[in-house]
C-alpha positions as CSV (number, residue, x, y, z in Angstrom):
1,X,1.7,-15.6,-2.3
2,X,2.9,-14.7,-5.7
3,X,-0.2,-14.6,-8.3
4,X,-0.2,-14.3,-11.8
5,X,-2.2,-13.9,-15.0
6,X,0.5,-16.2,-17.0
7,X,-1.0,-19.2,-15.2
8,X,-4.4,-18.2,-16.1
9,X,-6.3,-20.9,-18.1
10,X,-3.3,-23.3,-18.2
11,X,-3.0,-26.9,-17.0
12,X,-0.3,-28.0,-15.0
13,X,0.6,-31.3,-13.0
14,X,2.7,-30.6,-9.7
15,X,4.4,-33.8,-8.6
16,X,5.6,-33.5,-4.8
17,X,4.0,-31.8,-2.7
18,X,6.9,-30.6,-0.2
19,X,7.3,-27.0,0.9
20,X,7.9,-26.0,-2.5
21,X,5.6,-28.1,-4.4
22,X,2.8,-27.2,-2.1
23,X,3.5,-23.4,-2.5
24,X,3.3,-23.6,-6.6
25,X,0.1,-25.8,-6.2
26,X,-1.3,-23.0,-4.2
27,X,-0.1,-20.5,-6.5
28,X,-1.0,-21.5,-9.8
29,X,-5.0,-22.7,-7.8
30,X,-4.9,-19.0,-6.9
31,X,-3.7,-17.8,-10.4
32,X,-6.9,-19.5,-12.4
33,X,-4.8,-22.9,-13.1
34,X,-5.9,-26.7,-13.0
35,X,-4.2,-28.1,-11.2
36,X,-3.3,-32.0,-10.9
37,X,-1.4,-32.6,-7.6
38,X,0.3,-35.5,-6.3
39,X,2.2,-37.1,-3.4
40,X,3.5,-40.4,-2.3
41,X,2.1,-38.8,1.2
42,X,-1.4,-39.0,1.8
43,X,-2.0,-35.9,4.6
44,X,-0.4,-33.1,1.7
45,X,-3.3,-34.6,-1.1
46,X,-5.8,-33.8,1.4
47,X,-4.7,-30.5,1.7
48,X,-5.9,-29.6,-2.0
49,X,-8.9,-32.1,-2.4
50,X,-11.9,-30.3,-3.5
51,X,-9.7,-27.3,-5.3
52,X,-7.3,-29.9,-7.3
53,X,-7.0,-33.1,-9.2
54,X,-5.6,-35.5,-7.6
55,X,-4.0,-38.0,-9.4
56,X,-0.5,-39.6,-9.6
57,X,0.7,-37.8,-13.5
58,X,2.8,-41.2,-13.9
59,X,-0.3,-43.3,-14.9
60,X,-3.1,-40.3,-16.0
61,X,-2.8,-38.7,-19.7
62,X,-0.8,-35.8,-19.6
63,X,-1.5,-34.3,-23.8
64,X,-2.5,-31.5,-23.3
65,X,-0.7,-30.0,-20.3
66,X,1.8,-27.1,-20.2
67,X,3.9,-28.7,-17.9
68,X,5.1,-31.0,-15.0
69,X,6.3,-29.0,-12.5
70,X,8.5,-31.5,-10.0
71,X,10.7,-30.9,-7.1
72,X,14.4,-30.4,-7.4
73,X,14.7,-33.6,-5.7
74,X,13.1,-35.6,-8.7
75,X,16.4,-37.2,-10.4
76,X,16.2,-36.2,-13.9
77,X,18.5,-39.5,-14.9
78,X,16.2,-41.6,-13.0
79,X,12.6,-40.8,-12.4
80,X,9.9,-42.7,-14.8
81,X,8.5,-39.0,-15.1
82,X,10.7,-37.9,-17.8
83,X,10.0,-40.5,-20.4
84,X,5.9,-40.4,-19.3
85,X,5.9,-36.3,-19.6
86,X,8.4,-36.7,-22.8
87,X,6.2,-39.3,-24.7
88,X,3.5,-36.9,-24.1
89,X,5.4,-33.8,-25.3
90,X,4.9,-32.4,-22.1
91,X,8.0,-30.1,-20.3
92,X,9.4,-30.8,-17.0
93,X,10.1,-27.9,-15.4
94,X,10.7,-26.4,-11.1
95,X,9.5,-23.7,-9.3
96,X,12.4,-21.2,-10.8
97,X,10.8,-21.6,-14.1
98,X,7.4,-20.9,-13.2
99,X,8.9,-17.6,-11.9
100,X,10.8,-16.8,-14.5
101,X,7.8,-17.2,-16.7
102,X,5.8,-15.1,-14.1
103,X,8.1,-12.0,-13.9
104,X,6.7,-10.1,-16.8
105,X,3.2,-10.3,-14.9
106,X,4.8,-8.5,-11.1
107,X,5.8,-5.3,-10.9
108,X,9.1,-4.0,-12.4
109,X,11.6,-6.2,-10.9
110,X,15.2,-7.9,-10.7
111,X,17.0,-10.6,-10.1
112,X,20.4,-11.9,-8.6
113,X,20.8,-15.6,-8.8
114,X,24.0,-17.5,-7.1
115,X,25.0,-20.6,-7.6
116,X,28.5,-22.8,-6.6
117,X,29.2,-26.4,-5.4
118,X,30.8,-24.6,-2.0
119,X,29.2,-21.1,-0.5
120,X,26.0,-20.3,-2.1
121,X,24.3,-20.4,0.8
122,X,26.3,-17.9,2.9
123,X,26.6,-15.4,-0.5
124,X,22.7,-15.1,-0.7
125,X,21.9,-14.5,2.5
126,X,25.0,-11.7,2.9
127,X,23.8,-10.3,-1.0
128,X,20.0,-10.3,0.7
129,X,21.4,-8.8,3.8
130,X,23.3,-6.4,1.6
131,X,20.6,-5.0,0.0
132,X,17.9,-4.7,3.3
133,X,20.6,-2.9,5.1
134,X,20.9,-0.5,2.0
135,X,17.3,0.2,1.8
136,X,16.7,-1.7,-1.2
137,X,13.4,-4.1,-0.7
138,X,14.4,-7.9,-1.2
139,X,12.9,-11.4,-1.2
140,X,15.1,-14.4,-0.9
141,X,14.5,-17.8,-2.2
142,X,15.4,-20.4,-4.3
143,X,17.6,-23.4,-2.4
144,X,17.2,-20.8,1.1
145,X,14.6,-19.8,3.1
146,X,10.8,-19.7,2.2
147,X,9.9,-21.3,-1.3
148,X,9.6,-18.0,-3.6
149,X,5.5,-18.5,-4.5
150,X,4.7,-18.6,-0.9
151,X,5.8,-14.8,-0.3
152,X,4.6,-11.4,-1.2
153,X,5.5,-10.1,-4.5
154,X,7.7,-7.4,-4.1
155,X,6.8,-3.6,-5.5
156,X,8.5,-2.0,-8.4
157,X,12.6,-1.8,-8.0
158,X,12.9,-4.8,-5.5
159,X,15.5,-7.3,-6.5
160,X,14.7,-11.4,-5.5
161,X,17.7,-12.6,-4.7
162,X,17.8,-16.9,-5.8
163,X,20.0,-19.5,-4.3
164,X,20.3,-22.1,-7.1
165,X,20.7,-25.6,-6.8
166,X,22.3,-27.4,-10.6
167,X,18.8,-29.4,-9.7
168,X,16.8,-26.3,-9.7
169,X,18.9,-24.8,-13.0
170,X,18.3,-28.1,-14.6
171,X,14.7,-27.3,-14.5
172,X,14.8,-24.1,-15.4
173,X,14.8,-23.0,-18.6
174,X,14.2,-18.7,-19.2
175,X,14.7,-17.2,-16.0
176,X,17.5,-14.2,-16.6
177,X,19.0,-12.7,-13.9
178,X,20.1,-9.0,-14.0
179,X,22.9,-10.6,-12.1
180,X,24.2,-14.0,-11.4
181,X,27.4,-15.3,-9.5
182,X,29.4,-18.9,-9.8
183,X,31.4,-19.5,-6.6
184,X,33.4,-22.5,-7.5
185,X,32.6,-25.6,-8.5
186,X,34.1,-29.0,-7.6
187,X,32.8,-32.3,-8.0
188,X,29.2,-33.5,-6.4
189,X,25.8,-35.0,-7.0
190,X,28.0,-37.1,-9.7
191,X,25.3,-39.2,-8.9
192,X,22.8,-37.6,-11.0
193,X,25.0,-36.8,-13.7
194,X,26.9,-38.3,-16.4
195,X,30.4,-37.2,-14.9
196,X,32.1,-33.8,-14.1
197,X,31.3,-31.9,-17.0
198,X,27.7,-32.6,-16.9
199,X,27.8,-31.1,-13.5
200,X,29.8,-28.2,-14.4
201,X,27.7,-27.8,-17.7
202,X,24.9,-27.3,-15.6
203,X,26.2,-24.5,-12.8
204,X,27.2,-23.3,-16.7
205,X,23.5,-23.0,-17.9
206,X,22.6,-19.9,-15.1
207,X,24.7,-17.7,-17.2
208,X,23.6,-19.2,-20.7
209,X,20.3,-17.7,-19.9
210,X,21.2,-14.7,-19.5
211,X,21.7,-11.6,-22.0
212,X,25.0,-10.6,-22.5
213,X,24.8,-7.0,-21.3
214,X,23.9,-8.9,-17.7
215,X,26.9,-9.6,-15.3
216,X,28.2,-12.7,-14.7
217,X,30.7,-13.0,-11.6
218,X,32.7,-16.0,-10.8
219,X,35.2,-17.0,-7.8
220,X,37.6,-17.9,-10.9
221,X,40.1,-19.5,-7.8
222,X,39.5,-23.5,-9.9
223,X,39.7,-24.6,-13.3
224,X,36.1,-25.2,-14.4
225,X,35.0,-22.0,-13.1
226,X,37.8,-20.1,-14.7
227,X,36.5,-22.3,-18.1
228,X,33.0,-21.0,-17.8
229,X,34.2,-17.7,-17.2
230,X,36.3,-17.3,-20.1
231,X,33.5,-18.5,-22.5
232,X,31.0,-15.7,-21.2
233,X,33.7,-13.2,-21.7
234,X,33.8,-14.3,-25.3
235,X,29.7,-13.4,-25.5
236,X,29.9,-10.2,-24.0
237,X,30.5,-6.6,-23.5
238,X,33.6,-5.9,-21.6
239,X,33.3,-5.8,-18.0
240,X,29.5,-7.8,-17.9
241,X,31.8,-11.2,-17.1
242,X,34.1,-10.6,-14.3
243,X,36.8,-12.0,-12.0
244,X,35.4,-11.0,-8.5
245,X,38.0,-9.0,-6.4
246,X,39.8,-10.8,-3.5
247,X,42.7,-8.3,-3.5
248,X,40.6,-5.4,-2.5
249,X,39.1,-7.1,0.0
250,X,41.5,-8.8,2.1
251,X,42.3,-5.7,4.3
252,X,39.0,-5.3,5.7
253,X,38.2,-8.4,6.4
254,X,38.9,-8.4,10.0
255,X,36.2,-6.1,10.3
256,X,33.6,-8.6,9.6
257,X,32.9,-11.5,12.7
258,X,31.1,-13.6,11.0
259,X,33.0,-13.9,7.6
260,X,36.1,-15.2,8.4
261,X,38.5,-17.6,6.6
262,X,39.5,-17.4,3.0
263,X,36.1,-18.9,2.0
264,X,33.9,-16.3,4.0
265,X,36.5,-13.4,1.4
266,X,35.2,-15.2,-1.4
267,X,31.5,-15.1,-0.3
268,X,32.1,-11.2,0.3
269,X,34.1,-10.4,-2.9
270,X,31.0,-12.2,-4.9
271,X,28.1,-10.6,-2.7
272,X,30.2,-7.2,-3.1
273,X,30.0,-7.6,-7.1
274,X,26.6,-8.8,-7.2
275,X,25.1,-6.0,-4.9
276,X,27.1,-3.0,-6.7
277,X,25.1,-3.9,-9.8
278,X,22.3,-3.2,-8.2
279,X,23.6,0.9,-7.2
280,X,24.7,-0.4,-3.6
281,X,27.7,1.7,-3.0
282,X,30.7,1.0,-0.8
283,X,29.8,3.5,2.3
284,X,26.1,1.0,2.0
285,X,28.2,-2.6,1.9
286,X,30.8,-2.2,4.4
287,X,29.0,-1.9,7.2
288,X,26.7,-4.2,5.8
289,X,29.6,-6.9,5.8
290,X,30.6,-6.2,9.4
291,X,26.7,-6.8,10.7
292,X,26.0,-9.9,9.0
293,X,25.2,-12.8,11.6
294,X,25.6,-15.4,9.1
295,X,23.5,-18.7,8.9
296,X,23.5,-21.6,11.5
297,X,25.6,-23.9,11.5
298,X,27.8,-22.3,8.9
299,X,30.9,-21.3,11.5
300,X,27.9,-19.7,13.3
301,X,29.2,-17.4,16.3
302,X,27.2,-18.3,19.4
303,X,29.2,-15.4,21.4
304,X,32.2,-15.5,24.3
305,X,32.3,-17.1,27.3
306,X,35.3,-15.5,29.6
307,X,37.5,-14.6,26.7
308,X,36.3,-18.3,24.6
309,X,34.5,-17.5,21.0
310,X,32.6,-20.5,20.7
311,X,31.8,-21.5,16.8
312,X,28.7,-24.0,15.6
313,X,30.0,-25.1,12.1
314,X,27.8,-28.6,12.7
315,X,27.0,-28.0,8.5
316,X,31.2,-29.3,7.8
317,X,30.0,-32.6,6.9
318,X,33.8,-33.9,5.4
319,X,37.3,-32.7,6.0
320,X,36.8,-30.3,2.8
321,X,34.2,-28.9,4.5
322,X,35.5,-28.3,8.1
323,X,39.3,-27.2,6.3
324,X,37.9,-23.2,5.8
325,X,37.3,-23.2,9.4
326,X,40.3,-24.2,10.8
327,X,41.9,-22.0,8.4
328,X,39.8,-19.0,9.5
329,X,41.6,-18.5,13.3
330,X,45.6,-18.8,12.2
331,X,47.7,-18.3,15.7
332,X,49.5,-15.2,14.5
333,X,46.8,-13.7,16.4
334,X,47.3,-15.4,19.4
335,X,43.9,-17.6,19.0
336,X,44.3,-21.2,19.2
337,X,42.0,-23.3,18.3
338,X,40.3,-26.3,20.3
339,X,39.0,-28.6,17.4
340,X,35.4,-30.7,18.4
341,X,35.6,-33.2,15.6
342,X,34.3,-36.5,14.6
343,X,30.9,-38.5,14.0
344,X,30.1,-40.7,11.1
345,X,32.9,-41.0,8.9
346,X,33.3,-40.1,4.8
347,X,37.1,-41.0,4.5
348,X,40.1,-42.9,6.2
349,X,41.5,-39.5,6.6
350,X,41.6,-35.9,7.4
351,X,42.2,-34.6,3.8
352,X,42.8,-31.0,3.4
353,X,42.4,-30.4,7.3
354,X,45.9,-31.8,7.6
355,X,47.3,-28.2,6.4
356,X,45.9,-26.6,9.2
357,X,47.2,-28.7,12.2
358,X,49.3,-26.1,13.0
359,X,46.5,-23.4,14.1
360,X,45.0,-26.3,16.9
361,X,45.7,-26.2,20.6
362,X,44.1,-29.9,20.9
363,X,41.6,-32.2,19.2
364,X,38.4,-33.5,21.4
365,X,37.2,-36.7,19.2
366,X,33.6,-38.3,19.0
367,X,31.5,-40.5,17.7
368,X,32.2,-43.3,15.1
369,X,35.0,-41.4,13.7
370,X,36.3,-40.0,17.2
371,X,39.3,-43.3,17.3
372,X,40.2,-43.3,13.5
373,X,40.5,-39.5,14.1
374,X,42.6,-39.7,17.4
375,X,44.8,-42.4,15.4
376,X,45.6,-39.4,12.9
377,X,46.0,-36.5,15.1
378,X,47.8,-38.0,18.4
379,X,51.4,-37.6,16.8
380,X,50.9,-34.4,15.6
381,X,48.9,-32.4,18.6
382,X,47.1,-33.0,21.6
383,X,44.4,-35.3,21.9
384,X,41.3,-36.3,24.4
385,X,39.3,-39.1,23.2
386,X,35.7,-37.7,24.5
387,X,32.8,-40.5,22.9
388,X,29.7,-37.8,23.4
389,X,29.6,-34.1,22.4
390,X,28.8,-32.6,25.7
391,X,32.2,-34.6,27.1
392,X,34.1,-33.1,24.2
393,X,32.5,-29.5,25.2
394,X,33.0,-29.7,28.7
395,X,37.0,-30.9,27.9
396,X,37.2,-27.9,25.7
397,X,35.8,-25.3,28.1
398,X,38.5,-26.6,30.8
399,X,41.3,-26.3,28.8
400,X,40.6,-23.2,26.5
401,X,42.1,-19.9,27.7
402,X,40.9,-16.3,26.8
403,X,41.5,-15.6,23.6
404,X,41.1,-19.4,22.3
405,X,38.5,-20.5,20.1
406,X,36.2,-23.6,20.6
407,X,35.4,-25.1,16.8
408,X,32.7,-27.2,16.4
409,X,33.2,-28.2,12.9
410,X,33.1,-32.3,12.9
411,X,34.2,-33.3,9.1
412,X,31.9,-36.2,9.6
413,X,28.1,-36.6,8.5
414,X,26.0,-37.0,11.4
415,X,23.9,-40.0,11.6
416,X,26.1,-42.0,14.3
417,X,24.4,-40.2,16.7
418,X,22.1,-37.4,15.4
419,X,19.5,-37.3,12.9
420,X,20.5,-34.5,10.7
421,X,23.4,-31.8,10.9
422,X,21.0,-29.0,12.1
423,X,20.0,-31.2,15.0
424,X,23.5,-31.9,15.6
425,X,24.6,-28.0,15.7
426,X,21.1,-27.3,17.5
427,X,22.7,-29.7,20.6
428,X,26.0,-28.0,20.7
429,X,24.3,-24.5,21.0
430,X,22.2,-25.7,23.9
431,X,25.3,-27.4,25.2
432,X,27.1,-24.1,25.0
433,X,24.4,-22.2,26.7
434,X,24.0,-24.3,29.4
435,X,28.1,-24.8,30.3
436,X,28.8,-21.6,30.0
437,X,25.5,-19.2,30.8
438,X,25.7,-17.9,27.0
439,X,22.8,-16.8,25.2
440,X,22.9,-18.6,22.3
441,X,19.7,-18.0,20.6
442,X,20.2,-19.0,16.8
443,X,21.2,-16.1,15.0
444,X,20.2,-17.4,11.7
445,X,18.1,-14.4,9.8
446,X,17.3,-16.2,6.9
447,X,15.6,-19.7,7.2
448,X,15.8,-23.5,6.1
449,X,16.5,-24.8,3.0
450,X,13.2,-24.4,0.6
451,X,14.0,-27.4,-1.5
């Protein structure tokens, strides 16, 4: 648990009292806070009666306190919060904050943050992989793993290494990262903003907190991120805003199992930029690179099965999402692919997917999808209407050949038949370990989501 003197004395009202929200409750109860604490749930509130307040900060009098500290969840456009902690001159701030506000207090640190609309995920855990493998003590939080006030501070020269959400930036308002990466950005969560550019302003916000003699990276492959880019060139020092290198890259990236396709290069390129700041050489990363595991079900490798890599991308929740993967095992190789796809439809069609027909041996549909999907596919490739996952494995396993590759990667959400995506990649692991005798133990080194 993180601890520190700058909560000392202070009052603060924690609304939600998830992972996260619990974490900073303890935290700033440990650090000499009062604390007010609520939760539409009733069993989290009875975690902290006795050492906290408890009280809803919608209906009590909030003059006085230094802030509201809400979960990333809270929408900012829509929660009654923001106009009760506003009319009381109160700030609204997350968990990011409350660390950026406790870093002066730890021993000598930095900080990489990484944000994106596509990848963010995959690029903290390899940067945080990066840097163990390279000696360098780390702590990963943020959007990933364990909620950052729940771990052990790190000792003098360890680097945290922050996925960020535009939720969590939005409630951030100091934190400045020694290094901080954009992968791309396209839209999403237009629900809880005022169009595009209020998204993209906010991914923008990371780097306006920063000093200009920090880096900035960005993937610079889409418009907006190029735009951001540009404009923190403008602010600083040559070479502190840069381009990351895909070029360099591209030749040794059959080296690396778990980061293929051209999304896993640009994942690599930034985490490459991001650690170097940090003194991690080239003779430290590369083999780095080749050992990462990757996270579950994010084109997860669960192994070979007489000659057939079998790959858990459950997490491609829309055709945009399951394209990189299909794009990842071209047939130049000799690979072909055997597509698992379908479940509870986002679109009529198979968007950008449809450019990368060529690398699939057949298609095994399911779910609510699975018809629309065989409608599409039957006059390009082969076909087997399945229904249920395990039919669509079992299919697959008959008719792949050594050197194939079985592709779960469903461009559908879920909820036709499973409760979440990680359930839904959790099945097809067992599935795989009990048709084929693989030991598909999840791989993932890094942990859930902490928001």
């Amino acid at each position: 648990m993180i601890i520190s003197s700058a909560f000392s004395g202070k009052r603060y009202a924690v609304l939600g009292l998830a992972r996260s929200g619990m974490a900073v409750a303890e935290s700033l109860l440990a650090s000499g806070a009062h604390v007010t604490a609520w939760d539409r749930q009733e069993e989290p509130r009875v975690v902290l009666e006795g050492r906290a307040e408890i009280a809803d900060p919608l209906v009590i009098d909030l003059s006085g306190y230094d802030a509201v500290v809400v979960s990333p969840g809270v929408p900012l456009n829509t929660h009654p919060i923001v106009e009760v902690a506003g009319n009381a001159e109160v700030p609204i701030v997350g968990d990011m904050e409350l660390f950026a506000q406790a870093r002066d207090t730890l021993p000598n640190n930095r900080v990489i943050g990484i944000t994106g609309t596509n990848g963010k995920s995959t690029t903290t855990a390899l940067v945080h992989h990066i840097l163990r493998s390279a000696g360098i003590p780390a702590r990963m939080g943020g959007n990933i793993g364990l909620p950052i006030f729940a771990q052990a501070p790190l000792a003098t020269g360890g680097v945290y290494v922050l996925e960020l959400s535009s939720y969590q930036i939005d409630l951030t308002r100091s934190l400045a990262c020694e290094a901080a990466g954009l992968t791309n950005i396209t839209p999403d969560h237009l629900d809880r903003y005022d169009g595009f550019e209020a998204y993209a302003a906010s991914k923008a916000r990371l780097f306006a907190m920063q000093d200009p003699s920090q880096l900035a990276a960005f993937g610079c492959a889409d418009g907006p991120t190029c735009a951001i880019a540009d404009r923190e060139r403008a602010r600083r020092p040559d070479g502190r805003a840069i381009c990351i290198d895909l070029e360099g890259l591209a030749p040794f990236q059959q080296e690396w199992p778990s980061l293929q396709g051209p999304h896993n290069l640009q994942n690599a390129a930034m985490a490459v930029a991001l650690v170097e700041e940090m003194g991690v050489t080239p003779a430290q990363w590369r083999p780095a690179l080749a050992s990462f595991r990757g996270l579950a079900h994010r084109m997860e490798r669960l192994g070979e099965a007489n000659g057939v890599l079998f790959i858990n991308d459950s997490k491609a929740t829309n055709p945009a999402s399951a394209a990189p993967a299909l794009a990842a095992y071209p047939p130049n190789p000799g690979k072909r692919i055997h597509w698992i796809l379908g479940g509870l439809p986002k679109g009529d069609g198979l968007g950008e997917c449809e450019e990368f027909l060529g690398n699939i041996a057949a298609a095994y549909t399911i779910g609510e999808a699975g018809p629309r999907f065989a409608e599409l596919l039957e006059p390009v490739l082969p076909v087997r209407r399945c229904e249920l996952l395990v039919e669509a494995l079992r299919q697959a396993i008959d008719a792949a050949r050594p050197g194939d590759v079985v592709l779960f990667s469903p461009a559908c959400a879920s909820f036709d038949q499973f409760r979440n995506y990680e359930i839904r990649g959790d099945t097809f692991r067992q599935l795989v370990a009990a048709l084929t005798g693989l030991d598909t133990a999840c791989q993932e080194e890094e942990g859930r989501s902490a928001a």
